[in-house]
C-alpha positions in Angstrom: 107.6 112.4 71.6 111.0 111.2 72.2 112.0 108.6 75.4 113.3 111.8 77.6 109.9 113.7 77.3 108.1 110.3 78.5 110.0 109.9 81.1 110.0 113.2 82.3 106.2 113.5 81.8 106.1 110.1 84.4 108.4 111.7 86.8 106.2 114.6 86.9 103.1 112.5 86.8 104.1 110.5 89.9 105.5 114.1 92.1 101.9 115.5 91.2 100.1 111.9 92.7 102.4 112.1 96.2 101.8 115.7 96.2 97.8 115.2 96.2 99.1 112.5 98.6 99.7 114.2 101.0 96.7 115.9 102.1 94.0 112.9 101.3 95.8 110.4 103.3 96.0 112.5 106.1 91.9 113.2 106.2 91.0 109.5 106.9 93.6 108.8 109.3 93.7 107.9 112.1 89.4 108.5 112.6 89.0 105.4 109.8 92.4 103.7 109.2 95.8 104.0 111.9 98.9 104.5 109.4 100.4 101.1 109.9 96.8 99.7 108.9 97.2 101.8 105.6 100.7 100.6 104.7 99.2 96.7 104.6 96.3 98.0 102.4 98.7 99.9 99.9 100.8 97.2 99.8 98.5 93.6 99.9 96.5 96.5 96.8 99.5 96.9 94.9 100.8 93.7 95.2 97.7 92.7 93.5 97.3 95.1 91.1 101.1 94.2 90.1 100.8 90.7 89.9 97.5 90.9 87.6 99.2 93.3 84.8 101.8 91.1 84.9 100.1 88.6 83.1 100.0 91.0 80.2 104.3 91.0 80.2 107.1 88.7 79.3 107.9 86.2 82.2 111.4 87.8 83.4 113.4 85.6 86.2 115.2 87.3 89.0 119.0 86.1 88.8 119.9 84.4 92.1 122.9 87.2 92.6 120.5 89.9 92.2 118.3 88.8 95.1 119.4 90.3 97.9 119.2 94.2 96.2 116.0 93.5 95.5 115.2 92.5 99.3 117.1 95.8 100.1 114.7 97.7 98.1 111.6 96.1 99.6 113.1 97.4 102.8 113.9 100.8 102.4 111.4 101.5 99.6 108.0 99.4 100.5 109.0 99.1 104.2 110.7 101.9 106.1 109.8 104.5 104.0 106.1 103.7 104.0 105.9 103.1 107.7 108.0 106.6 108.6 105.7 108.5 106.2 102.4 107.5 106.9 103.1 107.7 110.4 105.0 111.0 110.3 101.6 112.0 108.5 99.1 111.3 111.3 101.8 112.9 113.7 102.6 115.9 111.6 100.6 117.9 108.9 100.7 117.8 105.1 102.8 121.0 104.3 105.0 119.9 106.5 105.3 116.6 104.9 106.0 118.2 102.1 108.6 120.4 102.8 111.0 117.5 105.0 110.6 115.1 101.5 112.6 117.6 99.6 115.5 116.5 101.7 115.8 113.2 99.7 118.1 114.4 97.4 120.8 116.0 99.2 120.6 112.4 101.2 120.6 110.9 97.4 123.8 113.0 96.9 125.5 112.4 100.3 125.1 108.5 99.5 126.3 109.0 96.1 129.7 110.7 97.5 129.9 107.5 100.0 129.4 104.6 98.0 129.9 106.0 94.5 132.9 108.7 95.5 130.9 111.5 94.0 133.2 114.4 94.2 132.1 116.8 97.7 132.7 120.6 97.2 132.5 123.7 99.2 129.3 124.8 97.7 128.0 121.5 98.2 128.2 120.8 101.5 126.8 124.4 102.5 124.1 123.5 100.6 123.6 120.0 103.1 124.0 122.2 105.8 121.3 124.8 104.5 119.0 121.7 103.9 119.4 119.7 107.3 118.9 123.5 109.3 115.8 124.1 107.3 114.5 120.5 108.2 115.8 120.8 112.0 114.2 124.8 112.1 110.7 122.6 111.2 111.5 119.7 114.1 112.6 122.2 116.4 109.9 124.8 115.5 107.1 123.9 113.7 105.6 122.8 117.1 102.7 124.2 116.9 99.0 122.4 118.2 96.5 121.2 116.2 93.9 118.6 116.7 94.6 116.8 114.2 98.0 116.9 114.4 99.4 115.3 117.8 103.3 115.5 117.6 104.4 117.9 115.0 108.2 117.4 115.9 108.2 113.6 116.3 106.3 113.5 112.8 108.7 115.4 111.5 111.5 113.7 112.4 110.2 110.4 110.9 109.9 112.3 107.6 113.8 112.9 107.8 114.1 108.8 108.7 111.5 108.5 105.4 113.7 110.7 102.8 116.4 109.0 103.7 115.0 105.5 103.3 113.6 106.8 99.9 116.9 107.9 99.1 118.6 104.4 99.4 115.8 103.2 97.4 116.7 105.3 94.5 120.5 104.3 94.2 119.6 100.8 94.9 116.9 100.2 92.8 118.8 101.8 89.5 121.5 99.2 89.0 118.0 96.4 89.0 115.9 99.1 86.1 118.5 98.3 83.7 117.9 94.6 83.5 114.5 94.3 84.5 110.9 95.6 83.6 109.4 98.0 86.2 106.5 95.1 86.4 108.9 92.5 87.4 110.7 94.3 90.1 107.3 95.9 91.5 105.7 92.5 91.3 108.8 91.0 93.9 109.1 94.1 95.8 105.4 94.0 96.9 105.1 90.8 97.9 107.9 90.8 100.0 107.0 93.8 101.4 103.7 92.6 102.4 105.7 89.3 104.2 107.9 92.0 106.0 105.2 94.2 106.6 102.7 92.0 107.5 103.6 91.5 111.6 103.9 95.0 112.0 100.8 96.5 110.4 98.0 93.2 111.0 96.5 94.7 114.1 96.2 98.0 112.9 94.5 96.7 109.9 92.1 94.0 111.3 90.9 97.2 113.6 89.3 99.3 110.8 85.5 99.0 110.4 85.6 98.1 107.0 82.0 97.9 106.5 80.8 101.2 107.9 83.4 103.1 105.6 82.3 106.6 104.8 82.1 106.6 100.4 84.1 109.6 100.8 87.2 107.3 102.8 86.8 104.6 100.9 87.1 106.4 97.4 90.7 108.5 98.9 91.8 104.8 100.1 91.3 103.4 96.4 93.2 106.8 95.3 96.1 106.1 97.7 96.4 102.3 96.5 96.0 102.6 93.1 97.5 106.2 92.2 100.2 107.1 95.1 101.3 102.8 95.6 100.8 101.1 92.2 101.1 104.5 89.8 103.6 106.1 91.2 106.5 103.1 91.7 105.1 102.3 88.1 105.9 106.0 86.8 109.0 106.5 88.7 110.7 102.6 87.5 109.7 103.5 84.4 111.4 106.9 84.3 114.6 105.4 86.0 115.6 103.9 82.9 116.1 106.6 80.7 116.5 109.1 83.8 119.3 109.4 86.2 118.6 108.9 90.1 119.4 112.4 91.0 117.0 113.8 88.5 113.7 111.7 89.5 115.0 113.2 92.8 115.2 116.6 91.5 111.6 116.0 90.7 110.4 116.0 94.9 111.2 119.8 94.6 108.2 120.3 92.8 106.1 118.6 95.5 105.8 121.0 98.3 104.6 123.8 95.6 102.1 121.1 94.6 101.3 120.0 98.0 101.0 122.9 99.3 98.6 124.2 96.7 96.5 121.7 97.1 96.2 121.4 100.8 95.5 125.5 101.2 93.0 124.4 98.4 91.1 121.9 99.7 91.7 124.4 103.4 93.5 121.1 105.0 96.5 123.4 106.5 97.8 126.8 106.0 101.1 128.4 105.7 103.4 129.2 108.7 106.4 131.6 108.9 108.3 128.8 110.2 107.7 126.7 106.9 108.1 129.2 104.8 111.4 130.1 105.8 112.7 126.5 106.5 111.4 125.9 102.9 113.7 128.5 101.6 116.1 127.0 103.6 116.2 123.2 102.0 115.8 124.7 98.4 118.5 126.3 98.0 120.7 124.1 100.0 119.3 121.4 97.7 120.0 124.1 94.6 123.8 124.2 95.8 124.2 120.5 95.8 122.5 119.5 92.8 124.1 122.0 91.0 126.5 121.1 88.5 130.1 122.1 88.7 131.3 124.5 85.6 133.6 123.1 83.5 136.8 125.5 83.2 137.1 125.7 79.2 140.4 126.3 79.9 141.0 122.8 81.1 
């Protein structure tokens, strides 16, 4: 199997954890576990878990100048993002989740043609404005009540504040792939995002009633530590350096079919109108921006 197919396979390994994602984090929160309380777990876990199989890789030091990107990617990609998601999630529902993630990449591409002057076209930017109205139609919308599911707008609109934090992640943390192992930069990244993390999440977590968990909570917490924290970063790092940034980007599309799928499974949340069409909405303006220009052979 050549490097490509690896990485790809990782890529889709890690969209098919987040996806499941979606739908177990939401059932333990916030009855067992607030979603601040869950982002020091996943994070104090992974940092763990990454500084144990490091022991089993070469000892790589950070170089002094590439310290501050790396303190950059703790913030928007253990931080921010975390925070806005998980409490986006106890706000908002899973499909919906799902469907406001897929935004990431048009935000990927918008930074791109900022800091990288990636060329902006016609087609392109009616495919932002396609995206952002199908994300706006589910803030403005999707405001429908459920139980479980307190603020549907407000959670939405932290989702937006999320794929764009995951966004910046991605085009920062590329450069840092090429010269270090995923294990290293994980490694940093978690501890220094449970330093940053730590005022803002401590009370949440020394609330939870750790020792009258429910086996059925405690075994979706392990799932969210070990296969959507540790996994995933592992799967996506590793992909990064034979992928480019826009293509492990290209791989959230496939998380809303997957999320979906499994939510409706497990009978977690159904489908709307107002999704359906907003999701229509974000694909193809993601479809228009991603796509590649044609080359005029006549050039």
């Amino acid at each position: 199997m050549d490097k490509r197919t690896v990485a790809l396979l990782a890529a889709f390994g890690a969209s098919l954890i987040y996806a499941i994602n979606h739908t177990l984090a939401k059932g333990v929160m916030p009855t067992y576990i607030k979603p601040y309380g869950f982002i020091l777990l996943r994070v104090i876990g992974a940092t763990l878990l990454f500084w144990l199989a490091s022991l089993w890789f070469p000892k790589q030091k950070i170089e002094r100048s590439d310290w501050l990107r790396v303190l950059g990617c703790t913030v928007f990609g253990m931080v921010i993002n975390m925070l806005m998601f998980f409490k986006g999630l106890q706000l908002s529902t899973p499909i919906n989740s799902s469907v406001m993630i897929t935004i990431s990449p048009i935000l990927v591409f918008i930074l791109s043609a900022i800091f990288l002057s990636e060329k902006i076209t016609w087609l392109r930017t009616i495919g932002i404005l396609l995206g952002f109205s199908g994300a706006l139609g589910l803030i403005l919308f999707g405001a429908e009540v459920r139980q479980d599911a307190p603020n549907i707008p407000l959670g939405n609109a932290l989702f937006i504040i999320n794929a764009a934090s995951y966004a910046i992640y991605l085009v920062m943390v590329k450069p840092l792939t090429a010269k270090y192992h995923a294990i290293t930069l994980m490694k940093w990244f978690f501890l220094l995002g449970v330093i940053i993390n730590l005022p803002l999440t401590i009370s949440e977590f020394t609330e939870v009633q750790w020792t009258s968990l429910p086996y059925h909570v405690i075994w979706k917490m392990v799932f969210v530590v070990v296969g959507t924290t540790f996994f995933t970063y592992l799967l996506n790092v590793f992909a990064l350096k034979t992928l480019k940034a826009s293509t492990i980007g290209a791989f959230i599309y496939l998380q809303p079919l997957l999320a979906i799928s499994f939510a409706m499974a497990m009978g977690a949340d159904s489908l709307k109108l107002v999704q359906i069409i907003a999701a229509i909405l974000v694909f193809v303006g993601v479809y228009l921006v991603t796509k590649k220009p044609k080359i005029n052979p006549n050039h």
